[in-house]
N, C-alpha and C positions, 0 to 999 in steps of 0.2 A: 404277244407271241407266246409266253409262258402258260396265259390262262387260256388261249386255242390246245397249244397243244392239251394242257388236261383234261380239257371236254373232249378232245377227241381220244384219250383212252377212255375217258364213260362213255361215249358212243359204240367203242367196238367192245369194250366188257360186256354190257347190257344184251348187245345185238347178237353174241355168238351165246349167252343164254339164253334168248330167248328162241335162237335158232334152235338148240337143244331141247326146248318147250317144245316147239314146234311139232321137228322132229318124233320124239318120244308121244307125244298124245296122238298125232298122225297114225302113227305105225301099230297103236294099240286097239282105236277105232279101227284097223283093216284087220287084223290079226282077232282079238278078243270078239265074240260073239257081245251087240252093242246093241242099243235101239236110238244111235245117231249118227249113223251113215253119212249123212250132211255134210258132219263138220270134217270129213275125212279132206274135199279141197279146199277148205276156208285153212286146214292147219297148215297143209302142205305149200299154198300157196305165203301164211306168212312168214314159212321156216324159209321158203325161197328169199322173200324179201329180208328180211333180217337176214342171210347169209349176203347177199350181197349190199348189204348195207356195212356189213364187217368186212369186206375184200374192198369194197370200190371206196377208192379217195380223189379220185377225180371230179366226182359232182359235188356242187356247194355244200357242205355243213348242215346250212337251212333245212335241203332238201331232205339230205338223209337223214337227219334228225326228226321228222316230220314223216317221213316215211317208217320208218321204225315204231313212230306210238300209231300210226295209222295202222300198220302190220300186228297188231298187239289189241287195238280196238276192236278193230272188226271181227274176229274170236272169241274174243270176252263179250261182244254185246251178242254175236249168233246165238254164242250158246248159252246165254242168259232167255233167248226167247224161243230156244227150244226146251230147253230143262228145269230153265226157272232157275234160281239164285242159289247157284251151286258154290262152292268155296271160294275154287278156280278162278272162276270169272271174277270173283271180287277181287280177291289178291292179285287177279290180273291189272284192275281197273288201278287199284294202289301202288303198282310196280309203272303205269302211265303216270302217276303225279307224279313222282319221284324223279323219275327220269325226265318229266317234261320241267322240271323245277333247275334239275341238275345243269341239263342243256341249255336252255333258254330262260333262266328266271324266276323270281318269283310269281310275276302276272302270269309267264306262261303255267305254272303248276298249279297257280289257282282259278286258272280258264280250265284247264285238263281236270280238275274238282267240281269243276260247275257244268261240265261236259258229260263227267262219270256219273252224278248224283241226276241230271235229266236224264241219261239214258234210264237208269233204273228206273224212277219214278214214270218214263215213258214206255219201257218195257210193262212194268206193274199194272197199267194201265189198257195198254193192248190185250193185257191176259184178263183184265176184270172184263173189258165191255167186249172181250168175245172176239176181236179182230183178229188175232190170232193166237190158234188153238199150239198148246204144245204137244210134242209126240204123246203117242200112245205109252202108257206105262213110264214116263219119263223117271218117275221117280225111283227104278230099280236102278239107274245111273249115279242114285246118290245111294243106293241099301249099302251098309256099314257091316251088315253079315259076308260080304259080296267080297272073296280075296281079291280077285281080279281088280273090283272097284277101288277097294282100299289103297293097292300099290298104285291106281294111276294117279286118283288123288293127292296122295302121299307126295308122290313122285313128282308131280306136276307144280304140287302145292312148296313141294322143297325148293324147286329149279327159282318160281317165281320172288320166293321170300327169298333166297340168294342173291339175285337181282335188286332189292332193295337193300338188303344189308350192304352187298357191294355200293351200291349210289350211296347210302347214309355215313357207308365208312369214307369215299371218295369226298365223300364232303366235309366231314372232318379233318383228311390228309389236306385238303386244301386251305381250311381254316387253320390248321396249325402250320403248315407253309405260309401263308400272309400272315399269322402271326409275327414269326422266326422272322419272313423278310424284313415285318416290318422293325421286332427290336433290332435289329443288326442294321435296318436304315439308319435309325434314332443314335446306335453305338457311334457311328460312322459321323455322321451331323453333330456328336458332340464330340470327336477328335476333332473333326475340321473347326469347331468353334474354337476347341484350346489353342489348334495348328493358329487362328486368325488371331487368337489372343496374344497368341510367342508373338507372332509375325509384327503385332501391333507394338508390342512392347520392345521386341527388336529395334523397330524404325524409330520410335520413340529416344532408345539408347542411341541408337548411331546420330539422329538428327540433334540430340544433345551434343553427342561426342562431336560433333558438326561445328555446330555453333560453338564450340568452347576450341576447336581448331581454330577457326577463324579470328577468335578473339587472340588465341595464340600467334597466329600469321600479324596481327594488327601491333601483338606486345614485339613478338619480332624485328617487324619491319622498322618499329619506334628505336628495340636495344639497336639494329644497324646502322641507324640514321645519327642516332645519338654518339654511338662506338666511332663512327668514322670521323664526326667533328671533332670530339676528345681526344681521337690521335691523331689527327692535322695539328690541333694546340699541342699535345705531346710532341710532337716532333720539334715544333719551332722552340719547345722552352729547352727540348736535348741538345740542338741545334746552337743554342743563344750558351748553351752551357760549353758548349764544344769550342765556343767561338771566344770564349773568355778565357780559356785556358793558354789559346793562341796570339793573344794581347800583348803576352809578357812574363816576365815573373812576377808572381802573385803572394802576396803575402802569405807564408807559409801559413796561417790561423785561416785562411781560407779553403786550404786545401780539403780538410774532412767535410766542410760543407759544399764544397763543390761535388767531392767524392759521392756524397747522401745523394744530395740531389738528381745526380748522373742514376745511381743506383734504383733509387725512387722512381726516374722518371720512366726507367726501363719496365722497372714492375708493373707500372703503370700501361706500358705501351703494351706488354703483354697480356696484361687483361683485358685492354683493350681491344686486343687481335682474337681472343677468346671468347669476349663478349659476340664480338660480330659472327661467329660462327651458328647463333639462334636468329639471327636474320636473315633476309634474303640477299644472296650472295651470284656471281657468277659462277657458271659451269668453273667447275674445280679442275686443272692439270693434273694429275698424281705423279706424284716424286714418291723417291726412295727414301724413306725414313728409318734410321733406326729403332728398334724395337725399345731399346736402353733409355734413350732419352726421351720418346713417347710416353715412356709409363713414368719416368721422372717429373715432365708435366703433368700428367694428368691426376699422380699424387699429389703433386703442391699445389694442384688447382683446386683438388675436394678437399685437401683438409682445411679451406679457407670455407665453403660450401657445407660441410657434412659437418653434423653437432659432436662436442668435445668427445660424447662418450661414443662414437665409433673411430676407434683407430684404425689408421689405413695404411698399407702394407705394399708393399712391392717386392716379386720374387721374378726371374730372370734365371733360365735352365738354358736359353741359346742368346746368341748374343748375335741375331741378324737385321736384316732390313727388309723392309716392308714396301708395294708401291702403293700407295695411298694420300690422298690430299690431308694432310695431315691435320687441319681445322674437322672436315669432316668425321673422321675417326677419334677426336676427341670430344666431337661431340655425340657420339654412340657410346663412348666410356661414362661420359657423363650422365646420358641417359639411364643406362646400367647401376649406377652408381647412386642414382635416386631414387630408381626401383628399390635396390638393397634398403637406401635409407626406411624405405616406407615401413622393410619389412623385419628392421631392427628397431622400433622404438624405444625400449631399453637398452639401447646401445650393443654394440659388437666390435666384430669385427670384420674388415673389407680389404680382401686382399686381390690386386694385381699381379696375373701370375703371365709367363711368355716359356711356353714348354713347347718340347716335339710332341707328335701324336702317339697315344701308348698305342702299343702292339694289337690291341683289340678292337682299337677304332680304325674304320675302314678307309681314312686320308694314311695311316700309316702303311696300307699296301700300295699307294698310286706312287707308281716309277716314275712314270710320265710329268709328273706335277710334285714337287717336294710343298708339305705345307708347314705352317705354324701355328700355333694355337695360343690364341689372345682370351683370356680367362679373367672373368669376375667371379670370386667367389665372396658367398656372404654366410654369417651364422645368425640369421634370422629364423620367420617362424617357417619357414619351406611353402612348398604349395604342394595342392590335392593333383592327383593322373589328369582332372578334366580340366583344370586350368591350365596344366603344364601340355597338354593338347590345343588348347585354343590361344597359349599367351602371347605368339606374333602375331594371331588375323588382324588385320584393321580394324579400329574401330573396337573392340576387344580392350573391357578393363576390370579390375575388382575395385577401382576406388569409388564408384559412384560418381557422382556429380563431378569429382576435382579430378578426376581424367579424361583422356581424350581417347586411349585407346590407339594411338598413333605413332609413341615413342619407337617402342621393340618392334614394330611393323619395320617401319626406316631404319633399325639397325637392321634387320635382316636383308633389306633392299638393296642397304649400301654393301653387305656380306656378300650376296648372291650377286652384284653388279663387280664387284672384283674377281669371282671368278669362285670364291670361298660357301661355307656352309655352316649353318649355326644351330649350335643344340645345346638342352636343358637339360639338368639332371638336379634333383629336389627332395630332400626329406623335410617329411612334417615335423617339427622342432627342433629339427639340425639345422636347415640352412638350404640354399640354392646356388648353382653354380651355371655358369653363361659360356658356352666356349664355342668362338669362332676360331672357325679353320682358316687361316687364308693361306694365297698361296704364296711362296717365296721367289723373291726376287732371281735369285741363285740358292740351289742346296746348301747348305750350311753346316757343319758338326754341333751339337748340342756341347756345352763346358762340362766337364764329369762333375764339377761343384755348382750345386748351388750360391748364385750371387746375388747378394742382397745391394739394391739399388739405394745411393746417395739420394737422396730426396733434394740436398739442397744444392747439389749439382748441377739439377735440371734449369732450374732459374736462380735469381737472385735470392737469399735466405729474406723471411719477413721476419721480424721483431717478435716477440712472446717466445715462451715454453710452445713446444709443438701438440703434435697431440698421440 
């Protein structure tokens, strides 16, 4: 389509200069005092035909391209064998290759050369053996003393080299277009190679992160299977312990081992209950959970989890309740809480905070909806704009190989399935902070004091220096 249309502006360039040829030499034979009358209809006739070869686009391409060096021929060769090898005519014959090259090809401009060079040498030939004679005096149509002669020459001779610079420059403007197209083909074919190289290495990351889910669902499915047996025994040895206290009276030197025991066994049940929480579980009920005792688990649960040198913290600005399955939401703390680790290797600090929404965030204007804000904050090494853009997608990790990419996706799922919404805010060697909105049970008053949460409250205290 592209390379029709250019030929068809060198068809009608061409054709309305040579109309102009036409024209002008026409008019100069009727006007000028000449001795070649002749050519006065061979001109008029090819200014005709080249003018309508510039107006009509109705008939084939072929045609009018073919009619145009034909229009152009038969001038050039008349008046080659009435006047003999005048300028004209030659540059005429050269402004036919050109344009038969232009329009139609190489073969066509080298048939249009081999067409131009027999007529000469046929005309040359006609004049040697006598066949025919040219005008009388032909040669005062070439004298150079001659103004009249000089301007049409000139004239004629400028129109027709105009026509060929036009074609040779049209050819250029086409070679340096299929140039252009083609580097900016080549720019294009080498995004789309890098685009199939992302894409490749993309699938490559998610079919990792894939297969190391799966391995995850398998270690899963093992911690739930495992957790559910260990607290069927739990239960029956709390049970056997319950059931000996009801005996009798018991040797008082029994009692602290009894007491241990009972104690232990609880710690036990409850890790139990927290294990199965990374397995696969039934659809969860959500109840109404305190906020207070939530973060009291889930601090005595990491500081047994999280290495000695990060110390873990709980802060408590409202003192409400949440509806939430409470297994599930401690295991989105915990999620959070091993990002942090990753991101404190030399230790820090991990704090659990439970505040209103400040004035600036946009859950602080919802009438409709009172919410709360459940907050991890860590003094790690922070993250960059583009990770803190991508760090819920699926599939989405910086750890390489030992992630999945999966974690913070389900904390968000489980956020946005409560009704709630979750956001990051990050500096690069300060630290990162996690704060979901959710919504509150009933509006609540925030405490005007900050309360620092009982860690050993929450569950039974474990043995050792804390951390």
């Amino acid at each position: 389509m592209e390379r029709g249309l250019w030929r068809e502006r060198v068809l009608t360039g061409i054709s309305w200069l040579q109309t102009g040829a036409g024209v002008f030499a026409a008019t100069w034979f009727v006007v000028a005092a000449n001795r070649l009358p002749q050519m006065v209809p061979v001109l008029v006739s090819s200014a005709v035909v080249s003018l309508l070869v510039a107006l009509t686009r109705r008939l084939p391409f072929a045609a009018r391209g073919l009619a145009l060096l034909f229009a152009l021929y038969v001038p050039c060769t008349y008046s080659g064998i009435l006047g003999g090898f005048a300028p004209n005519p030659t540059i005429g014959f050269a402004l036919i290759v050109v344009t038969a090259t232009l329009l139609f090809g190489r073969t066509a401009g080298l048939t249009m050369t081999v067409i131009a060079v027999v007529t000469l040498f046929g005309t040359s030939f006609l004049h040697i053996a006598g066949w025919v004679e040219r005008v009388h005096d032909w040669a005062g149509e070439l004298d150079s003393t001659s103004l009249a002669v000089t301007v049409r020459v000139a004239f004629i001779f400028g129109l027709l080299s105009t026509g060929i610079v036009m074609g040779i420059s049209y050819l250029f403007a086409r070679s340096e277009e299929a140039a252009l197209d083609t580097a900016t083909a080549l720019v294009k074919l080498r995004e789309e190679q890098i685009e199939r190289e992302r894409m490749a290495k993309d699938l490559e990351r998610r079919e990792a992160a894939y297969r190391k889910a799966q391995e995850l669902e398998i270690l899963g499915r093992l911690a739930g299977s495992i957790a559910h047996d260990f607290n069927n025994s739990l239960v029956i040895i709390l049970a056997s312990v319950e059931e000996l206290t009801l005996l009798g009276p018991l040797p008082k030197s029994t009692e602290p081992a009894l007491q241990a025991l009972r104690t232990a066994t609880e710690q036990a049940i409850a890790t139990a209950r927290q294990l199965r929480a990374f397995g696969p579980t039934p659809p969860h009920e959500p109840q109404q959970v305190a906020a207070r005792q939530l973060m009291g688990k889930a601090t005595t649960m990491l500081e047994r989890l999280l290495p000695s040198a990060i110390v873990v913290t709980a802060e408590v600005e409202l003192d409400v309740t949440v509806r939430v399955d409470e297994g599930e939401l401690l295991a989105a703390l915990t999620n959070l809480a091993l990002n942090a680790r990753d991101a404190m290797r030399d230790g820090g600090k991990l704090t659990f905070r439970v505040r209103p929404p400040r004035p600036d965030e946009p859950q602080a204007s919802a009438k409709d909806q009172p919410y709360v804000v459940l907050e991890v904050e860590d003094t790690g090494a922070g993250m960059t704009d583009e990770v803190k853009e991508h760090l819920f997608e699926p599939y989405f990790t910086t750890k390489q190989a030992t992630g999945t990419g999966l974690g913070l996706a389900s904390v968000r799922t489980l956020v946005e399935r409560h009704g709630g919404t979750i956001a990051v805010s990050s500096t690069l060697g300060v630290g990162s902070t996690i704060s979901m909105f959710w919504p509150l049970v009933e509006e609540q008053r925030p405490d005007k004091a900050r309360v620092a949460i009982d860690k050993s409250s929450a569950l039974p205290a474990r043995g050792g220096a804390g951390r």
